[in-house]
N, C-alpha and C positions, 0 to 999 in steps of 0.2 A: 828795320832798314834793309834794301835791300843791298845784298853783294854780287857785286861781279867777277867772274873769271875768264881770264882768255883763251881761248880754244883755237888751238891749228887747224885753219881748213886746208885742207889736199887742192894741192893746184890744178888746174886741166890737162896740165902740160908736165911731164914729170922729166922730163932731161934734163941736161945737165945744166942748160941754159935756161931753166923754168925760173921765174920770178920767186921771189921768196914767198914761204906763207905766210895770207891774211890773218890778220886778229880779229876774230866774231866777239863782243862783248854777251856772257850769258849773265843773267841777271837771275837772283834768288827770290822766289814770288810767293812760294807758301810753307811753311814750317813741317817738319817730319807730322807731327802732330793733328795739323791741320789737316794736311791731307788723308792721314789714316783717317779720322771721325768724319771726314768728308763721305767715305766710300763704304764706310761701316753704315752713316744713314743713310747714304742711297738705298743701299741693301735692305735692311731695316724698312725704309716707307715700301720701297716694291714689295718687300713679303705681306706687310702690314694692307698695299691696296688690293694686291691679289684675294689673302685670306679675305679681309674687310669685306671683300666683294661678295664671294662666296656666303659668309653669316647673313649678308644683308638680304640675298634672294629667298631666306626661309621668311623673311615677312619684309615688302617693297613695299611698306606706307610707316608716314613717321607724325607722331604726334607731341603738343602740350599738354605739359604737365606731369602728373605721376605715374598714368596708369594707359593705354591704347590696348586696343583689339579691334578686330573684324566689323563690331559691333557698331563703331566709334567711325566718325567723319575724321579721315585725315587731314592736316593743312597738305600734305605734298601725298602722292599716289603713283609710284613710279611705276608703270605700266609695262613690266618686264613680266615673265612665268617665275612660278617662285618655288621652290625645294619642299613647301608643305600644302597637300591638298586640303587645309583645310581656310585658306588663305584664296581668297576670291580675286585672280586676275581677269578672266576672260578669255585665257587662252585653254585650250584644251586637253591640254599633257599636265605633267608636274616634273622637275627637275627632278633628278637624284641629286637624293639629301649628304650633302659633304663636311655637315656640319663638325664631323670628326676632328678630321685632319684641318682645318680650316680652327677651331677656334684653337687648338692645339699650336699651330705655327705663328695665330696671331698675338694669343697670350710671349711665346716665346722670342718675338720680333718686337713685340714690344717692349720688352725688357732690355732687349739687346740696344733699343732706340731711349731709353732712359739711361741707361749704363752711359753710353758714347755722350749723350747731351752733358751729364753730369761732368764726364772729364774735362769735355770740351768748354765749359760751364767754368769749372775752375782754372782754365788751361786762360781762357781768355779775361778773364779778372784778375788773374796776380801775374799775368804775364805785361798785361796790358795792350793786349790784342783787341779789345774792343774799345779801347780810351784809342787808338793808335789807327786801326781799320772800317772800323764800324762808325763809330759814334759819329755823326756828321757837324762839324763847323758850324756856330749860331748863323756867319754870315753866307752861309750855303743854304739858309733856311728862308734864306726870302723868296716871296713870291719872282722874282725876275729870276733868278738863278734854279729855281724849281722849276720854272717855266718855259728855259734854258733846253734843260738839260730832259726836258718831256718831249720836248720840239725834236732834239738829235736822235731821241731814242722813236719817234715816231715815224723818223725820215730812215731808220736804219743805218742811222753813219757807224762808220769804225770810228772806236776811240784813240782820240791823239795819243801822242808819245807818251804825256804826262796821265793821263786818264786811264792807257793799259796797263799803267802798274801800281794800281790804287784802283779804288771807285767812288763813282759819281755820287752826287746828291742822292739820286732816285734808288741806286743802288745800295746805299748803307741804312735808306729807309727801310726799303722792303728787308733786310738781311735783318734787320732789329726788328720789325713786325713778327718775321714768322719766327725767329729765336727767343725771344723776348715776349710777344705776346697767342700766336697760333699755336706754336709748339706747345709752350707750357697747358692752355686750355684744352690742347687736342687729350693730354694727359689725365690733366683733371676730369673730363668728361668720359672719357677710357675709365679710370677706376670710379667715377659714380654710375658707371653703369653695372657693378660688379656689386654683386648681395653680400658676400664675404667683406667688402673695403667698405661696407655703407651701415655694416651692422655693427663696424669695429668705429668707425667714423661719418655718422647720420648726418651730421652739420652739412656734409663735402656736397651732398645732392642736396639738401635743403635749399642751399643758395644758391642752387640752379633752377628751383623751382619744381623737381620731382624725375624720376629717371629717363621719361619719354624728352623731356626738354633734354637730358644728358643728350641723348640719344638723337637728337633731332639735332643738336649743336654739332656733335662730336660729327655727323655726315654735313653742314656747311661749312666746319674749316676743314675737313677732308676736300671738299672742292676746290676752299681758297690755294690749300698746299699742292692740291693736283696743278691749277692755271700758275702757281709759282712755279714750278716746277719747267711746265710747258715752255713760259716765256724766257725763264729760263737761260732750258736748252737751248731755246732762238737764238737769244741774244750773244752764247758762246759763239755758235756759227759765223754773227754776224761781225763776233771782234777778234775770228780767226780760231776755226775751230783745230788745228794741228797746235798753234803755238799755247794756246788755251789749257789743252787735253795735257799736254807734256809738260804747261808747269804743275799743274794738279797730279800726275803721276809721280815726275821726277823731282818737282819741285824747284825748277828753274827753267827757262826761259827765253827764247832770243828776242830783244825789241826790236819790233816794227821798225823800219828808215822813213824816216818822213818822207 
C-alpha cells in the first residue's frame, strides 16, 4: 500500500505577510528493496551486454544443435569483423581478441544477476509483491481491456492518477514474461553453454537440444531483454521521467494533478 506524507513547500513570497505553507502529498512507490535489485540488475545486464558483446565478436554466426563451426551453414551470420582470424567475415583486419577480461566480467556479472534475482525471487513471494504488483486481474485479461490499454500505450498517453501508481495490464505482462519466463531461460542457456555445468548436469543441455541451440537461444532472449529494456526507458519518459527516476531512487514520489 502506498503512504503518504506531507511536505512543506517554501512560499514565493517569504514575509511576514506570505500565505502559509502548501501541503504537497508524497506518496510511497517502491520498497528499500525493490529498488536496490532494481539497480543491482541494471548493472548486472549492462556488464553482461558489454562483455556478452565482446565473447560474441570471436565467432558472429550462431547455429542448431550440438556442435557449429566455420565449416557449417549458419541459420543467422552476423556480418560484423570478429576477434579470431580464423573466422571468415569478409572484412579485412581482425579485432583484438578481449576474450580475457570479457569472459571474466561476464561469468562475474552474472553471478551478481543470479544473486539479486534470487533475493528479489524470495522478497516477492513471501512478501507478496507479486500476488499485490505484478500478477495481473483475470478481468484485466480480456481482449477489450488489453486492447485498451495497447491503444494508450501506442498513442503515448501519460498514465492517469490511478494508473501512475500501480501498472497497467500490458505492464504486469511483460514484467512477469521477462521475470518469470526470459530471465530464468536467459540463465539456463548461460550455464548449458558451460562444459563444467553440463558434465556435472548433461540433462540441462539435452533439453535444449545441444549447446549451439543453448547458444543460439541464450543471443534471441538477449535481444527480447535489450527491446524490453529500450521500450522501457521510453515509456518512463513518457509517464514523466523526473517523477519516475525519484521514486525508483528515493522511493516515493509526488502524484501528477489531474
Amino acid at each position: 500500500m502506498n503512504a503518504t506524507l506531507p511536505i512543506a513547500a517554501r512560499p514565493a513570497d517569504q514575509s511576514s505577510s506570505a500565505k502559509p505553507f502548501s501541503s504537497v502529498t508524497v506518496s510511497r512507490r517502491h520498497s528499500t528493496l525493490v529498488r536496490v535489485t532494481h539497480w543491482l540488475t541494471t548493472v548486472a545486464f549492462l556488464a553482461l551486454l558489454l562483455s556478452g558483446g565482446e565473447i560474441l565478436l570471436s565467432h558472429p554466426r550462431f547455429y542448431w544443435g550440438e556442435t557449429g563451426n566455420v565449416n557449417m551453414r549458419p541459420w543467422l551470420n552476423l556480418h560484423v569483423p570478429s576477434s579470431r582470424g580464423a573466422v571468415p567475415t569478409g572484412y579485412g583486419f581482425v579485432l583484438p581478441d578481449q576474450n580475457g577480461w570479457s569472459r571474466y566480467l561476464h561469468f562475474e556479472a552474472a553471478w551478481l544477476a543470479v544473486g539479486t534475482a534470487l533475493l528479489y525471487g524470495l522478497f516477492g513471494l513471501f512478501s507478496g509483491h507479486f500476488r499485490r504488483n505484478l500478477f495481473p486481474a483475470v478481468s484485466d485479461l480480456s481482449v477489450r481491456e488489453l486492447g485498451k490499454s495497447l491503444v494508450r500505450h501506442l498513442r503515448f498517453e501519460r498514465p492517469g492518477k490511478e494508473e501512475a501508481w500501480s501498472y497497467n495490464v500490458l505492464q504486469r505482462l511483460s514484467y512477469v514474461l521477462v521475470i518469470f519466463v526470459l530471465f530464468p531461460l536467459m540463465i539456463w542457456t548461460g550455464l548449458a553453454m558451460s562444459m563444467g555445468f553440463t558434465s556435472a548436469f548433461p540433462l540441462s543441455v539435452r533439453l535444449l537440444g545441444g549447446q549451439q541451440t543453448a547458444r543460439s537461444l541464450h543471443f534471441l532472449v538477449t535481444i527480447s531483454l535489450v527491446l524490453f529494456l529500450l521500450i522501457h526507458v521510453l515509456m518512463v519518459f513518457v509517464a514523466g521521467f523526473r517523477n519516475r527516476m525519484r521514486a525508483m531512487i528515493t522511493g516515493r514520489a509526488i502524484p501528477r494533478a489531474e
